[in-house]
N, C-alpha and C positions, 0 to 999 in steps of 0.2 A: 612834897615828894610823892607820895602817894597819890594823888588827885594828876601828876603828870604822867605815872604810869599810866591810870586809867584812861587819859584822851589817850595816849600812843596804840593800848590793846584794842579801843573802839576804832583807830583809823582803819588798824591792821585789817580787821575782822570786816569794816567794810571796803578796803582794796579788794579782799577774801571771795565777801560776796560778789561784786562787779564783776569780780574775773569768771566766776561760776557760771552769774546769768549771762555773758556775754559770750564765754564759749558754749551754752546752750545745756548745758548738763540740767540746769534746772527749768527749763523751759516745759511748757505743759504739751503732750505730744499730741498733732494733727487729727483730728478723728477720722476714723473710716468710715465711708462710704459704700452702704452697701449693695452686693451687687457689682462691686465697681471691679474691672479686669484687672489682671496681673500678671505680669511676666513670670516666667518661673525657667532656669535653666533646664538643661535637660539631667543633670546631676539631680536638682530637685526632684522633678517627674520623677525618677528612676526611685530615689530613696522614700519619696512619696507612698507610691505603687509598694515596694517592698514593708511599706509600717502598714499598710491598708491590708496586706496581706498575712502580715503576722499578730495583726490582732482580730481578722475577723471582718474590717468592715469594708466596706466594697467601694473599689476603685472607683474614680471619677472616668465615665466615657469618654475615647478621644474621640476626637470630631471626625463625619466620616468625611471619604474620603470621592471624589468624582464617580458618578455610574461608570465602569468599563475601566477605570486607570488610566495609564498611559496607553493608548494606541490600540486599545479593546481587552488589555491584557488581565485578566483577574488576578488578586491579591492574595496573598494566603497562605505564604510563605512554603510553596510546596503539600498545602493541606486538601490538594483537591478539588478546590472552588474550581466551579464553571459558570462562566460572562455564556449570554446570547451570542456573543462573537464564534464562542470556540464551542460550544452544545453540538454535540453530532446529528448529522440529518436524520429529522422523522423515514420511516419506510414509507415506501410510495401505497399509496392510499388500494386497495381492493379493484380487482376489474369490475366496473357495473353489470350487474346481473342484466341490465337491458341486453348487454354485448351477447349473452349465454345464447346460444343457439338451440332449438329440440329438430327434431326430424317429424314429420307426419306424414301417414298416406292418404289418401283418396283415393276411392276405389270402390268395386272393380266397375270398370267401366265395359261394353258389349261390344265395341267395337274400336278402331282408330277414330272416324270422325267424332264419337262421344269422349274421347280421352281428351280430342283437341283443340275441340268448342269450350271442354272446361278447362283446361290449361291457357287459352286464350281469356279466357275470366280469371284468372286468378295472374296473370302475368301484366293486366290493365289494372289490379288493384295493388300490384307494387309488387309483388312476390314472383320468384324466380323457379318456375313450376321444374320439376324434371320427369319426363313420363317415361316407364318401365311394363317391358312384359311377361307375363306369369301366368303358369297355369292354376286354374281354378274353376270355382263353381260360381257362375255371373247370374242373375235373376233376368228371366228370360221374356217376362209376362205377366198375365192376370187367365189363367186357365178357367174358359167354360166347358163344362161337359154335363153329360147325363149318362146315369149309369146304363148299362146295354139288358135287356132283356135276357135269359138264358136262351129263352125257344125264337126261332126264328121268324116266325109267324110272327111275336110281339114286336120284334126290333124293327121291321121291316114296316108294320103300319107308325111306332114313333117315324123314321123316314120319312115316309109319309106325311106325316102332320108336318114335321116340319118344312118341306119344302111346300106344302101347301099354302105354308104361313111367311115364307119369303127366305128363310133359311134352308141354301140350295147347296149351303156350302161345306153340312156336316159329315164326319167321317169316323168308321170305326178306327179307334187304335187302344195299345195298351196305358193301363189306367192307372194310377198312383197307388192301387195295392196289387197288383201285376193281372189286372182283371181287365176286361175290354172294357171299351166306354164310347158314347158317342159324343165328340169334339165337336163343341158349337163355335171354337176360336179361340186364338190367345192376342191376347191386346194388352199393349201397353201403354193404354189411356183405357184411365177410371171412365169415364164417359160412355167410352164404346162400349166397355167389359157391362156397364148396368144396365145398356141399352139394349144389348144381346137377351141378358138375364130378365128384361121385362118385357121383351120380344117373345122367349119362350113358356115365359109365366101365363103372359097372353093364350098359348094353347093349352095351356092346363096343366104344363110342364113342370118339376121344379129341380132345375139342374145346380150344379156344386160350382162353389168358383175356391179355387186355390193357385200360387204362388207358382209357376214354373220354371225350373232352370234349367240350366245347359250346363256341362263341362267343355272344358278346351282352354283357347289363350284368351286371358282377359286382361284387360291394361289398369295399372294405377297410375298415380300421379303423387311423385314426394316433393312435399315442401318445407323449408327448414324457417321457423318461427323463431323470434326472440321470444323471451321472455315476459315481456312485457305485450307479447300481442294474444290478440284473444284466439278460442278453437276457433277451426273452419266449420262452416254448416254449411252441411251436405244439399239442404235445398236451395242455395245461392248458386251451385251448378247442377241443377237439375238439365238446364237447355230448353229445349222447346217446351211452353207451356203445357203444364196438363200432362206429359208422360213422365211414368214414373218409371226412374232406373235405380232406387234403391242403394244407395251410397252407403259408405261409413267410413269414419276416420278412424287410423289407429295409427301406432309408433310405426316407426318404418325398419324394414329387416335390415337386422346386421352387416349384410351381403347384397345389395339390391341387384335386381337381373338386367339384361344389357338393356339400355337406353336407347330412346330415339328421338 
């Protein structure tokens, strides 16, 4: 009796087990692979993200997302972001100082035709001359003289020497400290003014040379430069070789006088 209980409790026991290993309860479980993907609801994510937040350790990065979104539009839920698409325009860049315009004069000039031999040189080298008239003091010369004797007896044999020596052409006038003198010429070529001067050195003479001018109307010439171009020099329109007229450049007046 006993030994037939025992087969019936050992059948039992393995029906027992069969049915265990057969529904899987005791099965050894699958190993994992690491690295390997996984689906995860979005309930998961959510409760995920909420334990990574209340113990400290930091969420896993979502993947991003396209440059620009849908249709150029940035992401950000109202945060602000700016795409290349929607960046407001830069400001337009600075004028080029090339563009900056200055004024200059040229000047004075002794007559019309010397204003418009240089305004003709300056209007073949690209510049758009404009010539103005003004009164002022123009440089007139290269002044030879010899001072005049007091007594007339002395003034009268210099006279003398000079026309003897080919100089026919001198004359008394008043002199640059209000004194009389005798005028051996005013020339405006270096050339002539030395050749006077060693015409009368020749008689033993030794006469002054100085600077002569005139008041009255004298013409300049405005031209308006970028920036980028260089000064004018004054002896590019000198005109005929060899005479000197004495130029100078400056800013040009606030007011320029009438044009011609």
């Amino acid at each position: 009796m006993t030994l037939l209980k025992s087969i019936v409790a050992a059948l039992v026991l393995a029906n027992v087990g069969y049915w265990l290993w057969n529904s899987g309860i005791a099965k050894t479980p699958d190993p994992v692979i690491a690295g390997a993907k996984t689906l995860k609801l979005a309930s998961e994510s959510a409760s995920t993200t909420a334990s990574a937040e209340a113990t400290g350790a930091p969420a896993s990065a979502p993947a991003p997302l396209p440059a620009g979104g849908a249709g150029g539009v940035g992401v950000g839920g109202g945060g602000g972001a700016v795409t290349a698409d929607s960046a407001p325009p830069q400001s337009e860049a600075p004028a080029l100082l090339g563009n900056v315009k200055r004024c200059v004069s040229v000047g004075p000039f002794r007559d019309v035709s010397e204003a418009a031999r240089a305004a003709g040189t300056l209007r073949n080298g690209g510049y758009d001359p404009r010539q103005r008239v003004a009164d002022g003091e123009v440089w007139a010369g290269v002044w030879v003289y010899l001072p005049l004797p007091a007594a007339k007896p002395a003034a009268q044999q210099i006279f003398d020497k000079l026309k003897a020596g080919g100089i026919d052409d001198a004359l008394e006038m008043p002199g640059p400290n209000e004194t009389s003198v005798i005028s051996l010429g005013l020339f405006s070529e270096p050339k002539r003014a030395q050749a006077r001067v060693a015409q009368a050195q020749a008689l033993s003479l030794n006469p002054a040379v100085t600077d002569r001018k005139r008041n009255g109307n004298v013409y300049w010439i405005d031209v308006d430069l970028k920036a980028t171009d260089g000064m004018l020099n004054p002896e590019d329109l000198q005109g005929e070789a060899g005479r000197i007229v004495r130029l100078e450049v400056k800013g040009c007046p606030d007011a320029a006088g009438p044009s011609s």
